[in-house]
PyMOL Python script that loads the backbone (N, CA, C, O; Angstrom):
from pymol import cmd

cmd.read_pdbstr("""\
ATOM      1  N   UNK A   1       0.840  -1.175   0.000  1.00  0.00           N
ATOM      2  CA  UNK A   1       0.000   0.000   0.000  1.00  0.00           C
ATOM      3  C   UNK A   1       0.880   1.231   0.000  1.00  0.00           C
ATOM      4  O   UNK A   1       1.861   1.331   0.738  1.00  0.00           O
ATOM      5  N   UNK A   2       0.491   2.175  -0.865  1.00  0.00           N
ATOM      6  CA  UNK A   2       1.388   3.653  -0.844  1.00  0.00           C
ATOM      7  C   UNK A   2       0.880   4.465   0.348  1.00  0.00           C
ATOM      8  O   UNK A   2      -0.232   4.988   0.426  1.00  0.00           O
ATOM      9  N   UNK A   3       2.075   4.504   1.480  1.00  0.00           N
ATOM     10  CA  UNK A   3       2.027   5.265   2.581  1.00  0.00           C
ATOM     11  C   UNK A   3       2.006   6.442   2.294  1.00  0.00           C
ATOM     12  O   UNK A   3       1.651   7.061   3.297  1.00  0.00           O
ATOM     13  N   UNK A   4       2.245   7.287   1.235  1.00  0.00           N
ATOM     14  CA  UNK A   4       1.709   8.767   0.757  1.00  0.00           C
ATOM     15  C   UNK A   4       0.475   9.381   0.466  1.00  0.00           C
ATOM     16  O   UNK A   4       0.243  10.583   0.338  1.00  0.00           O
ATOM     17  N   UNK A   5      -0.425   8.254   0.360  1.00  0.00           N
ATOM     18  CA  UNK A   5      -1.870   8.294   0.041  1.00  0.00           C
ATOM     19  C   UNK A   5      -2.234   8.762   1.427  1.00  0.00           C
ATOM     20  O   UNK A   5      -1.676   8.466   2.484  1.00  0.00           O
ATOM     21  N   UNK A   6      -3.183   9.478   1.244  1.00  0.00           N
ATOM     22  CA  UNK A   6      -4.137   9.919   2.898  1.00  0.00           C
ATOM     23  C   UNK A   6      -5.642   9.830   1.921  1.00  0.00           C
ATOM     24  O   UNK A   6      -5.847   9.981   0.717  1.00  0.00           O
ATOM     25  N   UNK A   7      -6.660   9.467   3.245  1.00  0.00           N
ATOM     26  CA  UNK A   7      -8.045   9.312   3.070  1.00  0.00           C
ATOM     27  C   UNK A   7      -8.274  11.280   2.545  1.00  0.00           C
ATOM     28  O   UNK A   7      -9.113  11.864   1.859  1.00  0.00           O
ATOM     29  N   UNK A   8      -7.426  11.590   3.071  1.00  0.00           N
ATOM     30  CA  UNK A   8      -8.410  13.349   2.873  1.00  0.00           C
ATOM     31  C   UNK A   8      -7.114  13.513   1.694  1.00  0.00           C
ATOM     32  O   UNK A   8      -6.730  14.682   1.723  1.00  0.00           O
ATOM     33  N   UNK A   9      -6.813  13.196   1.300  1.00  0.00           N
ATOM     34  CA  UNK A   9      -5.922  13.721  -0.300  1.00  0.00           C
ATOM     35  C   UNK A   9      -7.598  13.945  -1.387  1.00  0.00           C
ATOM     36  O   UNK A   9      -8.715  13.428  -1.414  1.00  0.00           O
ATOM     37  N   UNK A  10      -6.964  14.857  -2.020  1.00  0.00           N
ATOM     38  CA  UNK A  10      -8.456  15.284  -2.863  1.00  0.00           C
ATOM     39  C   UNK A  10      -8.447  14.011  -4.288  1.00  0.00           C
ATOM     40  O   UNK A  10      -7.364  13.554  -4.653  1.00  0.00           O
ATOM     41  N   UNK A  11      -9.449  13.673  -4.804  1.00  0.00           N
ATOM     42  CA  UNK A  11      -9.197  12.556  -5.959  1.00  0.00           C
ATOM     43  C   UNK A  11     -10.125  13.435  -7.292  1.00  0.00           C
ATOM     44  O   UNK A  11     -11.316  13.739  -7.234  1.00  0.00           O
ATOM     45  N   UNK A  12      -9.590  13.587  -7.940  1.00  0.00           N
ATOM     46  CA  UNK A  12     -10.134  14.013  -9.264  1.00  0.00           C
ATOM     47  C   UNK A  12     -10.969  12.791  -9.908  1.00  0.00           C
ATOM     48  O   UNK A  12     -10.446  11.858 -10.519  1.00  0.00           O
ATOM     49  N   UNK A  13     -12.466  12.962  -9.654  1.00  0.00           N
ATOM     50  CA  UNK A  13     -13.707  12.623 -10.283  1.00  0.00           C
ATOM     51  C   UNK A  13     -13.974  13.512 -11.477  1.00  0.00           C
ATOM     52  O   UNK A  13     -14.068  14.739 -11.480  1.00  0.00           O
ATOM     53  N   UNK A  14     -14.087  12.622 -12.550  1.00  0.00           N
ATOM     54  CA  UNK A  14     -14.446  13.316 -14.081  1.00  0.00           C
ATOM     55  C   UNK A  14     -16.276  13.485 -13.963  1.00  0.00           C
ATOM     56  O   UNK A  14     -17.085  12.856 -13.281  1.00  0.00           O
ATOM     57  N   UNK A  15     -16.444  14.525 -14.867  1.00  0.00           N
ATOM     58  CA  UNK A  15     -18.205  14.691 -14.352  1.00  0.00           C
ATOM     59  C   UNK A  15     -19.103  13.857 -15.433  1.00  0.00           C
ATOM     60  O   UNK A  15     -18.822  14.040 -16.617  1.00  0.00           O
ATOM     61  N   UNK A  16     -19.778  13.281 -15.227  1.00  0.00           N
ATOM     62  CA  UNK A  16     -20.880  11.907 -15.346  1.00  0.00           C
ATOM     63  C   UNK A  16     -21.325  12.526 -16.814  1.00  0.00           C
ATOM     64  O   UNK A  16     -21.522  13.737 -16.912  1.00  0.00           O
ATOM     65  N   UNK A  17     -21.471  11.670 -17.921  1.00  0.00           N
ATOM     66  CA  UNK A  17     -21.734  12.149 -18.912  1.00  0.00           C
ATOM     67  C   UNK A  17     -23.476  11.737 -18.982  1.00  0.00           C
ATOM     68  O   UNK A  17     -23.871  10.628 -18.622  1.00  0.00           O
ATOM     69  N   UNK A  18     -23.967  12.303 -19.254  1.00  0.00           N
ATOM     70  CA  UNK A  18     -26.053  12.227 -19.850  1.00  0.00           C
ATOM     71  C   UNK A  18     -26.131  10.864 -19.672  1.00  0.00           C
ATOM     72  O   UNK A  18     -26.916  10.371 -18.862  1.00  0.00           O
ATOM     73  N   UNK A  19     -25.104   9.961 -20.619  1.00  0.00           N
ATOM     74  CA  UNK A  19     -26.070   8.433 -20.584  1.00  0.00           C
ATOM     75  C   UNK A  19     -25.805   7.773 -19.002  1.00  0.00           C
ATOM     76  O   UNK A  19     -26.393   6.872 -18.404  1.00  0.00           O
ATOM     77  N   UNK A  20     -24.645   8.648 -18.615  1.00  0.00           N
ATOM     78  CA  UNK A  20     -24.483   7.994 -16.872  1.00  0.00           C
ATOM     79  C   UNK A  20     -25.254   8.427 -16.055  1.00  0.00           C
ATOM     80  O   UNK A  20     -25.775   7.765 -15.157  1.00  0.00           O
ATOM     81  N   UNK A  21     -25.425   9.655 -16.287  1.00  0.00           N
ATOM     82  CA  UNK A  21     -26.483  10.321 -15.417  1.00  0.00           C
ATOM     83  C   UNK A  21     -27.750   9.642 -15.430  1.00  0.00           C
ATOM     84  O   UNK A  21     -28.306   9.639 -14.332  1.00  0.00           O
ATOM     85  N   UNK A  22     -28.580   8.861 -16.699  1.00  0.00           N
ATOM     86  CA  UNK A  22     -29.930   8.004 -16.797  1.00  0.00           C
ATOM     87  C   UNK A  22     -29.708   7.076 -16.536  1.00  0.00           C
ATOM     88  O   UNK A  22     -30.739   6.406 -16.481  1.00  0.00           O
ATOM     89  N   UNK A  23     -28.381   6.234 -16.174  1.00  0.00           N
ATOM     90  CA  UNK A  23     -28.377   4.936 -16.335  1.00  0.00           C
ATOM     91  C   UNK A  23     -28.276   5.214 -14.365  1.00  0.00           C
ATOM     92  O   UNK A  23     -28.910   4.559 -13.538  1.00  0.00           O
ATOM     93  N   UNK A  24     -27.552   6.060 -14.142  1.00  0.00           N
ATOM     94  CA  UNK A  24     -27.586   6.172 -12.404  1.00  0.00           C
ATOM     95  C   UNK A  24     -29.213   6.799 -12.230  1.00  0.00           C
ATOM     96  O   UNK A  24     -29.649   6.262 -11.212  1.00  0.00           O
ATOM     97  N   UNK A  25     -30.042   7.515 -12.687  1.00  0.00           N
ATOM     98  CA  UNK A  25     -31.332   7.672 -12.354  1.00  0.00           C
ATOM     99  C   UNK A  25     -32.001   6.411 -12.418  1.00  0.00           C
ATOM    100  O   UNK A  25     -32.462   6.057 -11.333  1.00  0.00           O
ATOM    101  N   UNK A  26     -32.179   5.672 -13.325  1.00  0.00           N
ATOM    102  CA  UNK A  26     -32.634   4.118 -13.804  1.00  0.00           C
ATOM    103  C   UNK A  26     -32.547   3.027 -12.367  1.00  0.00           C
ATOM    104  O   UNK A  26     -33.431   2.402 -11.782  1.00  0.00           O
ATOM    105  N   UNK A  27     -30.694   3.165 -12.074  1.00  0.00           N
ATOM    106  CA  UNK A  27     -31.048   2.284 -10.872  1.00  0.00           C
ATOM    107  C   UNK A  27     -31.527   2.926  -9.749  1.00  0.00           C
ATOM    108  O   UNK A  27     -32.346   2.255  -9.119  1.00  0.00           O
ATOM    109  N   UNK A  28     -31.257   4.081  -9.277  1.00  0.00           N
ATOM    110  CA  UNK A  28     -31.856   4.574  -8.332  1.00  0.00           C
ATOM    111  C   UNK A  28     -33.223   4.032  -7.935  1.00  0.00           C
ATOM    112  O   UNK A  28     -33.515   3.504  -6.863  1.00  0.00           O
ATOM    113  N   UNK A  29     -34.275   4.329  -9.340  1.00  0.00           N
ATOM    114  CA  UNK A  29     -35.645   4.160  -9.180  1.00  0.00           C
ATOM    115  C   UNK A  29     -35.623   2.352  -9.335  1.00  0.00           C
ATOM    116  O   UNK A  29     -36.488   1.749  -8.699  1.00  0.00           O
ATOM    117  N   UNK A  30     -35.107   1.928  -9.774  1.00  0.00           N
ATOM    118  CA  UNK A  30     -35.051   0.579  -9.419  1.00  0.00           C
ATOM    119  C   UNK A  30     -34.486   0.314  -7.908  1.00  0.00           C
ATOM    120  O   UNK A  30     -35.312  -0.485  -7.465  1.00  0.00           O
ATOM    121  N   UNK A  31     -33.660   0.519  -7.022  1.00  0.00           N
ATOM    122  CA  UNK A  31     -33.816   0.356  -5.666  1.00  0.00           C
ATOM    123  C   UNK A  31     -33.969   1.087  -4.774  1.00  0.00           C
ATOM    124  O   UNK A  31     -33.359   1.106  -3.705  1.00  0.00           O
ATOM    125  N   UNK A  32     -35.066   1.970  -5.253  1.00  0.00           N
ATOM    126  CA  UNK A  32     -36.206   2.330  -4.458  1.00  0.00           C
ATOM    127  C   UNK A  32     -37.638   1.427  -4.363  1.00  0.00           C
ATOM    128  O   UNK A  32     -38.426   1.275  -3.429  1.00  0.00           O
ATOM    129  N   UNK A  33     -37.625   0.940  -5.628  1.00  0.00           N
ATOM    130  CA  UNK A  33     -38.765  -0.296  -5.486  1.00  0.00           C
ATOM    131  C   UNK A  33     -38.608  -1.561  -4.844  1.00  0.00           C
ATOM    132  O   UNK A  33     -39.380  -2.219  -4.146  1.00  0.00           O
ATOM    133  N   UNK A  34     -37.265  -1.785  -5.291  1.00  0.00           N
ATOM    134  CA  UNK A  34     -36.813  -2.831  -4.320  1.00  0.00           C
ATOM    135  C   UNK A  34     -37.048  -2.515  -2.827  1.00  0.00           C
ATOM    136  O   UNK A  34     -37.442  -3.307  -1.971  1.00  0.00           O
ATOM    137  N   UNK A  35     -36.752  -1.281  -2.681  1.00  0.00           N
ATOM    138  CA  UNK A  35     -36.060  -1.632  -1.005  1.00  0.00           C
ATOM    139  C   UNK A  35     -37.814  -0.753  -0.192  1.00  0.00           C
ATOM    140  O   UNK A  35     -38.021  -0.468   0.988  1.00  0.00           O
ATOM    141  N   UNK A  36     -38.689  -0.574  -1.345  1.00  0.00           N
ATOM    142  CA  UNK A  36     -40.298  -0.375  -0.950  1.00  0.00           C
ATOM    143  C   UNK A  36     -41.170  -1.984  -0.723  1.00  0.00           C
ATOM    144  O   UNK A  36     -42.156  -2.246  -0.035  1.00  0.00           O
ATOM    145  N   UNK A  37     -40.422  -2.760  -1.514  1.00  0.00           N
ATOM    146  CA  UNK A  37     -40.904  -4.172  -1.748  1.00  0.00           C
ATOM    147  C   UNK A  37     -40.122  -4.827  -0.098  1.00  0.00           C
ATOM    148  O   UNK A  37     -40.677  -5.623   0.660  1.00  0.00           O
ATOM    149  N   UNK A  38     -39.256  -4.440   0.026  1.00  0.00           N
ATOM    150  CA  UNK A  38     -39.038  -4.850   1.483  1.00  0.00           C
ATOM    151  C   UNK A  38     -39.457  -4.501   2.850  1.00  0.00           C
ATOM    152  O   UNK A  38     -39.659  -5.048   3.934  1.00  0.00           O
ATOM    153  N   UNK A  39     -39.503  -3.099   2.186  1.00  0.00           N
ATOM    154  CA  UNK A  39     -40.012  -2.924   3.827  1.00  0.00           C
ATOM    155  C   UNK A  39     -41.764  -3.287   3.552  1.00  0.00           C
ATOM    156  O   UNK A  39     -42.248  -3.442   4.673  1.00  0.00           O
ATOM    157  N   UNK A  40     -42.599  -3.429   2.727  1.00  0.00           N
ATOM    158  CA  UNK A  40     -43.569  -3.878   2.822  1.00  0.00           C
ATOM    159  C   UNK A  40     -43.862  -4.831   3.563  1.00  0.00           C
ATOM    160  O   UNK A  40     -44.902  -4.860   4.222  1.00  0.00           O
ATOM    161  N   UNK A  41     -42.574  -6.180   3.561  1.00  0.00           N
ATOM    162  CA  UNK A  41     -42.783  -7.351   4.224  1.00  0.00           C
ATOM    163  C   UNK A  41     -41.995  -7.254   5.849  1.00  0.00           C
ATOM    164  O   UNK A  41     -41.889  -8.265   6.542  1.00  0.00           O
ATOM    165  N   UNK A  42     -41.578  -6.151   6.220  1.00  0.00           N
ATOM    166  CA  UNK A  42     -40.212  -5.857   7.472  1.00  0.00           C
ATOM    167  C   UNK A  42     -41.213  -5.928   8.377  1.00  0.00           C
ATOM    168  O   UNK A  42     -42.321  -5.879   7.842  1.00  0.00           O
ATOM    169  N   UNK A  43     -41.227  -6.037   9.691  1.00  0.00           N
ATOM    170  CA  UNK A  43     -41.805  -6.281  10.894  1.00  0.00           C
ATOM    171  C   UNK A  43     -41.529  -4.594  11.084  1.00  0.00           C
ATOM    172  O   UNK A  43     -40.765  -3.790  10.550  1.00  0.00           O
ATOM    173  N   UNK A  44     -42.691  -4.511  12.254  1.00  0.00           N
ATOM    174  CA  UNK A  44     -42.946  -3.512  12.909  1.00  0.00           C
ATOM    175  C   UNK A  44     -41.370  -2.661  13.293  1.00  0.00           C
ATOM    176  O   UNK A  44     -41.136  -1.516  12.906  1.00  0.00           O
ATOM    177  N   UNK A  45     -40.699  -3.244  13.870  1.00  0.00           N
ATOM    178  CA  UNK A  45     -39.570  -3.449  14.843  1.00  0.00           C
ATOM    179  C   UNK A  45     -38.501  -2.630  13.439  1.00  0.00           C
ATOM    180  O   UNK A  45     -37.853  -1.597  13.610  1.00  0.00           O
ATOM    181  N   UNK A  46     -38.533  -3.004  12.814  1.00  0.00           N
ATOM    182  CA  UNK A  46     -37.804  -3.149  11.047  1.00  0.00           C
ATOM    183  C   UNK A  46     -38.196  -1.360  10.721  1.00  0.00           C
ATOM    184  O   UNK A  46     -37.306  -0.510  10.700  1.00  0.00           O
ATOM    185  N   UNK A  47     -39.551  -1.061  10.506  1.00  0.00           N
ATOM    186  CA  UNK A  47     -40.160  -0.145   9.901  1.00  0.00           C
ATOM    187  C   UNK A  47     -40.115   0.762  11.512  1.00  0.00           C
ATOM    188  O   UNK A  47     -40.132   1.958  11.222  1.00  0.00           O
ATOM    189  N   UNK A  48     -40.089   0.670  12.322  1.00  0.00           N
ATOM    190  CA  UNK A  48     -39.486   1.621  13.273  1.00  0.00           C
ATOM    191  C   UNK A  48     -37.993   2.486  13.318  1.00  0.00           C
ATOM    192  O   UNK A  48     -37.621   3.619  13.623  1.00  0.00           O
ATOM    193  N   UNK A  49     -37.219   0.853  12.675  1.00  0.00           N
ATOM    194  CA  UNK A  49     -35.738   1.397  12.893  1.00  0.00           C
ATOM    195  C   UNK A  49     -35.662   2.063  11.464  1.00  0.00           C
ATOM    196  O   UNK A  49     -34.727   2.856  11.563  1.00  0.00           O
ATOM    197  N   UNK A  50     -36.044   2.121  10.508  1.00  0.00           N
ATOM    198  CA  UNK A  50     -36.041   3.158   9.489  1.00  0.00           C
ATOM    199  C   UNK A  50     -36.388   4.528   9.451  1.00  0.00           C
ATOM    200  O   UNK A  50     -35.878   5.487   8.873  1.00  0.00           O
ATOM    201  N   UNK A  51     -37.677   4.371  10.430  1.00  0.00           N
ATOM    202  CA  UNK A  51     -37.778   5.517  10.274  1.00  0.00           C
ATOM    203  C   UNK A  51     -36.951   6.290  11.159  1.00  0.00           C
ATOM    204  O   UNK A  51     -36.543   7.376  10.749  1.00  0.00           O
ATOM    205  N   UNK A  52     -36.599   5.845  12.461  1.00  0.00           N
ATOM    206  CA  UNK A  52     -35.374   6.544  13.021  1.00  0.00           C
ATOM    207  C   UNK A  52     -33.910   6.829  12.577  1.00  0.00           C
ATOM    208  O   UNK A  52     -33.263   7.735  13.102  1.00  0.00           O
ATOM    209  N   UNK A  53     -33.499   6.184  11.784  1.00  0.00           N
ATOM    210  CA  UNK A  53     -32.665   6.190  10.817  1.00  0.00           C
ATOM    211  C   UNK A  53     -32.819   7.619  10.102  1.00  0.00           C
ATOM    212  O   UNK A  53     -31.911   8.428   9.909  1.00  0.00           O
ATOM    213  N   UNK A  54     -34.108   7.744   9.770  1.00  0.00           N
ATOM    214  CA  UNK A  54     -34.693   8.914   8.565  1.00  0.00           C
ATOM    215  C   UNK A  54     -34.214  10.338   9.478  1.00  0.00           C
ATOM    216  O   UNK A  54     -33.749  11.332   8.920  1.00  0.00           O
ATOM    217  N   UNK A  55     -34.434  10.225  11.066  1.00  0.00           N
ATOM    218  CA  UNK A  55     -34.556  11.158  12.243  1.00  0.00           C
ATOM    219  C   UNK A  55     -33.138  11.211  12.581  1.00  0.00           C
ATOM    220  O   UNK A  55     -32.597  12.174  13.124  1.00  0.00           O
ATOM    221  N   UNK A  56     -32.438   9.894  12.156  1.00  0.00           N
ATOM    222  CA  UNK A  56     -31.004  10.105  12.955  1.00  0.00           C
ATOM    223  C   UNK A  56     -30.155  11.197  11.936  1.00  0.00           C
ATOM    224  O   UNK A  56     -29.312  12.024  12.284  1.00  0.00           O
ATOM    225  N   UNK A  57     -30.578  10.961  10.807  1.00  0.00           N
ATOM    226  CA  UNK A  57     -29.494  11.831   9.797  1.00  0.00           C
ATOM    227  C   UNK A  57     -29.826  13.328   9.272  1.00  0.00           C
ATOM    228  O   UNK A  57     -29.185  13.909   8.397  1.00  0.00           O
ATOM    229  N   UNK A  58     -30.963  13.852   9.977  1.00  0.00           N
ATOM    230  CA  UNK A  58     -31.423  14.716  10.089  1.00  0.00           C
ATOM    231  C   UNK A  58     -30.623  15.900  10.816  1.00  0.00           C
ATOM    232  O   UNK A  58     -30.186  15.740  11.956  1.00  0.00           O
ATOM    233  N   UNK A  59     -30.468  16.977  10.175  1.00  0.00           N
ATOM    234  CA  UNK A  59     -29.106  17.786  10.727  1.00  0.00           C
ATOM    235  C   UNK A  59     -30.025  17.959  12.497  1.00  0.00           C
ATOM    236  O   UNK A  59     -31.200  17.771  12.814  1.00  0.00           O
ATOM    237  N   UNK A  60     -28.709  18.427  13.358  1.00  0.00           N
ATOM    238  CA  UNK A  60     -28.958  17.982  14.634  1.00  0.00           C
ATOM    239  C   UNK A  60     -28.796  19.889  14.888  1.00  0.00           C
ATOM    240  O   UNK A  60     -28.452  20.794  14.128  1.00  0.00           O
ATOM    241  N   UNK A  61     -29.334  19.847  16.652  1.00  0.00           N
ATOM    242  CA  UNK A  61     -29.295  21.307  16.886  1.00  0.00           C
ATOM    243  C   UNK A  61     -28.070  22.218  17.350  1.00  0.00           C
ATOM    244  O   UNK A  61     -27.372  22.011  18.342  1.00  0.00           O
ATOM    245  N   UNK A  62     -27.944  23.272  16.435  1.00  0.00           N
ATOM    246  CA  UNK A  62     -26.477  23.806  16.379  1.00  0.00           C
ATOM    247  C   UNK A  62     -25.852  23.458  15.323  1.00  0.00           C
ATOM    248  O   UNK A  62     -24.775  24.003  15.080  1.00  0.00           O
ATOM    249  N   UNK A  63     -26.366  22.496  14.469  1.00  0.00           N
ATOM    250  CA  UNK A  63     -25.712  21.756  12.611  1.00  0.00           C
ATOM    251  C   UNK A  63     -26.055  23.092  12.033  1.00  0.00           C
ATOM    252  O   UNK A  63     -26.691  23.954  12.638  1.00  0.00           O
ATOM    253  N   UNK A  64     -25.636  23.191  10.946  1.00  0.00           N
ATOM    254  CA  UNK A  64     -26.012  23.941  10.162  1.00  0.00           C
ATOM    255  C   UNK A  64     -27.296  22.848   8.958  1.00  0.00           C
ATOM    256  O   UNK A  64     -27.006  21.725   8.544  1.00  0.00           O
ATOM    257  N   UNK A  65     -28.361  23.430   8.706  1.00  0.00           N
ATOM    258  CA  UNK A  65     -28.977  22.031   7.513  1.00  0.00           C
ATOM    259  C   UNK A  65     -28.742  22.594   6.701  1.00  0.00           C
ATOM    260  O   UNK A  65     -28.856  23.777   6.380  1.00  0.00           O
ATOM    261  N   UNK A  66     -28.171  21.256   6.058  1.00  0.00           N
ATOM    262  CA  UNK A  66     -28.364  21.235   4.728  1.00  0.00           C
ATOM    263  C   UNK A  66     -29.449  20.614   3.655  1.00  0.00           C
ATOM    264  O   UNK A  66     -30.099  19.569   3.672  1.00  0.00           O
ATOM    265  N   UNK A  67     -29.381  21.520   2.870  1.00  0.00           N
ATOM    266  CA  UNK A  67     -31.229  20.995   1.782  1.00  0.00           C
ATOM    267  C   UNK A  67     -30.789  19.470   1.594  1.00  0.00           C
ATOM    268  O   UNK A  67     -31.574  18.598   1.968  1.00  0.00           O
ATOM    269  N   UNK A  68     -29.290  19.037   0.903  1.00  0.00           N
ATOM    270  CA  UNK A  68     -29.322  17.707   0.920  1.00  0.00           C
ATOM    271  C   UNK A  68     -29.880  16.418   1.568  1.00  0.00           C
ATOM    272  O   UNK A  68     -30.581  15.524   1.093  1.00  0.00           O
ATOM    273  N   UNK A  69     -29.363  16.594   2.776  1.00  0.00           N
ATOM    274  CA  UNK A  69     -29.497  15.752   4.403  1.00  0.00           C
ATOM    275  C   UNK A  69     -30.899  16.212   4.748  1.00  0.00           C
ATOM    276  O   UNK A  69     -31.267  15.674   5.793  1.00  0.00           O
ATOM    277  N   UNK A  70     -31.965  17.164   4.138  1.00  0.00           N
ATOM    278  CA  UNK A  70     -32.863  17.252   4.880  1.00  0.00           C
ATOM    279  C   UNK A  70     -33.792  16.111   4.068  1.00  0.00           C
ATOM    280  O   UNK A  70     -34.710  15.359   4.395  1.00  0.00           O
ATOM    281  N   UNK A  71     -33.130  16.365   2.963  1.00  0.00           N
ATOM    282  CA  UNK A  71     -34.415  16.087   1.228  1.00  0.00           C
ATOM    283  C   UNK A  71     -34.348  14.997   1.540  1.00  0.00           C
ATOM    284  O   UNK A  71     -35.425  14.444   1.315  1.00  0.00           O
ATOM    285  N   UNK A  72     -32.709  13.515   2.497  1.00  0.00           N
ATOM    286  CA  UNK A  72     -32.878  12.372   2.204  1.00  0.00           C
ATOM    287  C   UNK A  72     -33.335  11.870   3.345  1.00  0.00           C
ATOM    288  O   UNK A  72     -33.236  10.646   3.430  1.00  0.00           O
ATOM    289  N   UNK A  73     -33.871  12.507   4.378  1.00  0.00           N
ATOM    290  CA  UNK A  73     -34.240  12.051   5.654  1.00  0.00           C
ATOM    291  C   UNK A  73     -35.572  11.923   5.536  1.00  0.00           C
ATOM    292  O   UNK A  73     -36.300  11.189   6.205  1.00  0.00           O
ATOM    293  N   UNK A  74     -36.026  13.023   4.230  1.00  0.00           N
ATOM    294  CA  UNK A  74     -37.732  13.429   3.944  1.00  0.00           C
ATOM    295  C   UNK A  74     -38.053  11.824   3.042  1.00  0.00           C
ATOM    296  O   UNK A  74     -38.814  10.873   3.219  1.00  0.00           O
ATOM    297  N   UNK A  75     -37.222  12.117   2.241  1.00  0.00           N
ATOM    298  CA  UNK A  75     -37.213  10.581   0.853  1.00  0.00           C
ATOM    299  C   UNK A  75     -37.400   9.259   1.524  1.00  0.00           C
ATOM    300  O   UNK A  75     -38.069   8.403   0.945  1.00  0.00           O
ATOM    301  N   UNK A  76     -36.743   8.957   2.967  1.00  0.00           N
ATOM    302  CA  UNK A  76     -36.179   7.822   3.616  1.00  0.00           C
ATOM    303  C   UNK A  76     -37.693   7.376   4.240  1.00  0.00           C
ATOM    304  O   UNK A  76     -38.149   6.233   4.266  1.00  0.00           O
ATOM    305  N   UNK A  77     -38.427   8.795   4.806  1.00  0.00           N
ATOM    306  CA  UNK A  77     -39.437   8.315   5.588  1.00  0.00           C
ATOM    307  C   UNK A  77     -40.474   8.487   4.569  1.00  0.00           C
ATOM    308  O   UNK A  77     -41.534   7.986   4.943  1.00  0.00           O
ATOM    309  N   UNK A  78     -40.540   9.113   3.213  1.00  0.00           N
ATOM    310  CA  UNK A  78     -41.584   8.884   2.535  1.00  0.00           C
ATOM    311  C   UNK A  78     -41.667   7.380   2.071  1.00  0.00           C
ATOM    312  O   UNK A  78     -42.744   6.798   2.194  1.00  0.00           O
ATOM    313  N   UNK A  79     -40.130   6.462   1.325  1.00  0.00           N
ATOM    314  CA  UNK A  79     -39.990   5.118   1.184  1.00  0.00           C
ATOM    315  C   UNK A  79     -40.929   4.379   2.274  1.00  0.00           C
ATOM    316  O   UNK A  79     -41.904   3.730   1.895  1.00  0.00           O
ATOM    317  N   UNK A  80     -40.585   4.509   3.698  1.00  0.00           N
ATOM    318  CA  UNK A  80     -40.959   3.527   4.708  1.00  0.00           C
ATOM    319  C   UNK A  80     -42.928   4.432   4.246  1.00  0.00           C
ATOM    320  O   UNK A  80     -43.698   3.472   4.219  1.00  0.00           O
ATOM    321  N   UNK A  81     -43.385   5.171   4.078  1.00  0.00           N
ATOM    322  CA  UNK A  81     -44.722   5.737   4.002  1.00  0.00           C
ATOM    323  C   UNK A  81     -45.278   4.906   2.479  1.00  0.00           C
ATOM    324  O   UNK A  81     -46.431   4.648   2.132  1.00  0.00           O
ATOM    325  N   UNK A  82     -44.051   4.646   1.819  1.00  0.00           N
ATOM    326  CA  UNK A  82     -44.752   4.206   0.027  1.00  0.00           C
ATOM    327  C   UNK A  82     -44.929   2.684   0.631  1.00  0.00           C
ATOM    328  O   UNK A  82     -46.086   2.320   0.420  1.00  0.00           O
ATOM    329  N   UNK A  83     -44.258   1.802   1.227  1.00  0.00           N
ATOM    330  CA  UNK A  83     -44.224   0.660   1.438  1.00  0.00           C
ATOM    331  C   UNK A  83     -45.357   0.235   2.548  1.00  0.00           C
ATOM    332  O   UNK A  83     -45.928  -0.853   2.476  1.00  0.00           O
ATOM    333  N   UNK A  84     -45.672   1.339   3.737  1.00  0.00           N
ATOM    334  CA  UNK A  84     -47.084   0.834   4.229  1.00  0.00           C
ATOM    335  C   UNK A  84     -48.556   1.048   3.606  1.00  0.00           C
ATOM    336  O   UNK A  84     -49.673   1.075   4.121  1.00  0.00           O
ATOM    337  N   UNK A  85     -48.022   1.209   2.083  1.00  0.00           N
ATOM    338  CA  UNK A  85     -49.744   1.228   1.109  1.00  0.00           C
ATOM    339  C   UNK A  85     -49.526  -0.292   1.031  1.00  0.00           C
ATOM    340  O   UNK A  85     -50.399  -1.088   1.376  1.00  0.00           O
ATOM    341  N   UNK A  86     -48.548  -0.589   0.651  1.00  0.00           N
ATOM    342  CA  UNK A  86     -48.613  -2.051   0.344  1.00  0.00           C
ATOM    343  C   UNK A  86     -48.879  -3.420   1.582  1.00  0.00           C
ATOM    344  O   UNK A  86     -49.254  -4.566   1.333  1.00  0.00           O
ATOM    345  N   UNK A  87     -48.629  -2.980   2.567  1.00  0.00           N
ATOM    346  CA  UNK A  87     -48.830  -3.961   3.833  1.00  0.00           C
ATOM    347  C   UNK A  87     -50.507  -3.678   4.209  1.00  0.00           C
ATOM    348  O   UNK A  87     -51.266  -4.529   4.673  1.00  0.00           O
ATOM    349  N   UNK A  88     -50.886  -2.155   3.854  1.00  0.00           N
ATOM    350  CA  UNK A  88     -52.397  -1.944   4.517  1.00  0.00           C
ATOM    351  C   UNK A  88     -53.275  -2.722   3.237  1.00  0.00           C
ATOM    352  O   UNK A  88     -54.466  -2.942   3.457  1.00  0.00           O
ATOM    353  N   UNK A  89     -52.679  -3.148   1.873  1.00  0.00           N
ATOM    354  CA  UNK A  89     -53.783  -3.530   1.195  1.00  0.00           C
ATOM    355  C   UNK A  89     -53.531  -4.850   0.857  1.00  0.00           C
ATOM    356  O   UNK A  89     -53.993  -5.474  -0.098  1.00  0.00           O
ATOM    357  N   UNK A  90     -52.557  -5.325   1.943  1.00  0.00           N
ATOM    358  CA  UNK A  90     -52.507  -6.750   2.009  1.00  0.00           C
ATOM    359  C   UNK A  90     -51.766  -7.452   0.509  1.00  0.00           C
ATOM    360  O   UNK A  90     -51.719  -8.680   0.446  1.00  0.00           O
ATOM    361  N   UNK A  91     -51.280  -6.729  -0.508  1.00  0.00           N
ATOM    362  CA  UNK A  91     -50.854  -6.618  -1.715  1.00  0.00           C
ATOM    363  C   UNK A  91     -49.323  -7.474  -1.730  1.00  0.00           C
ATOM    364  O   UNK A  91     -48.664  -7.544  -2.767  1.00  0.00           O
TER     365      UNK A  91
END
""", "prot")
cmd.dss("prot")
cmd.show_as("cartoon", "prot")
cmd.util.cbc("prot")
cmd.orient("prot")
């Protein structure tokens, strides 16, 4: 391993060209269905710890928020909200 490398050295990422950008939107919305198809079947216990999860990453008091961290804490608990249509209609 190169002992000159550090975790905080900056790494030059090239920027995502259109067909990467749809092909990363594509799976996204593909495991979001997936992981709606799971918690449909997750126990109570399961669909609790998500949604605290959604609460844990939620900027804290004295954080500064950010729109990012707020939008995926909102997304996290709407997922666990898309997946109890499917447990209430027995589906």
């Amino acid at each position: 391993m190169d002992s000159s490398w550090s975790h905080t050295d900056p790494i030059a990422v090239p920027d995502l060209t259109n067909a990467e950008l749809v092909t990363l939107r594509i799976r996204v919305i593909a495991l979001e269905n997936l992981m709606i198809s799971l918690l449909a079947t997750a126990s109570d216990d399961q669909l609790r710890l998500a949604r605290e999860m959604a609460g844990h990453i939620s900027p804290r008091p004295g954080f500064t928020q950010h729109p990012l961290t707020i939008h995926a804490a909102s997304h996290m608990a709407d997922l666990v909200q898309r997946a109890n249509h499917f447990r209430d209609s027995g589906s």
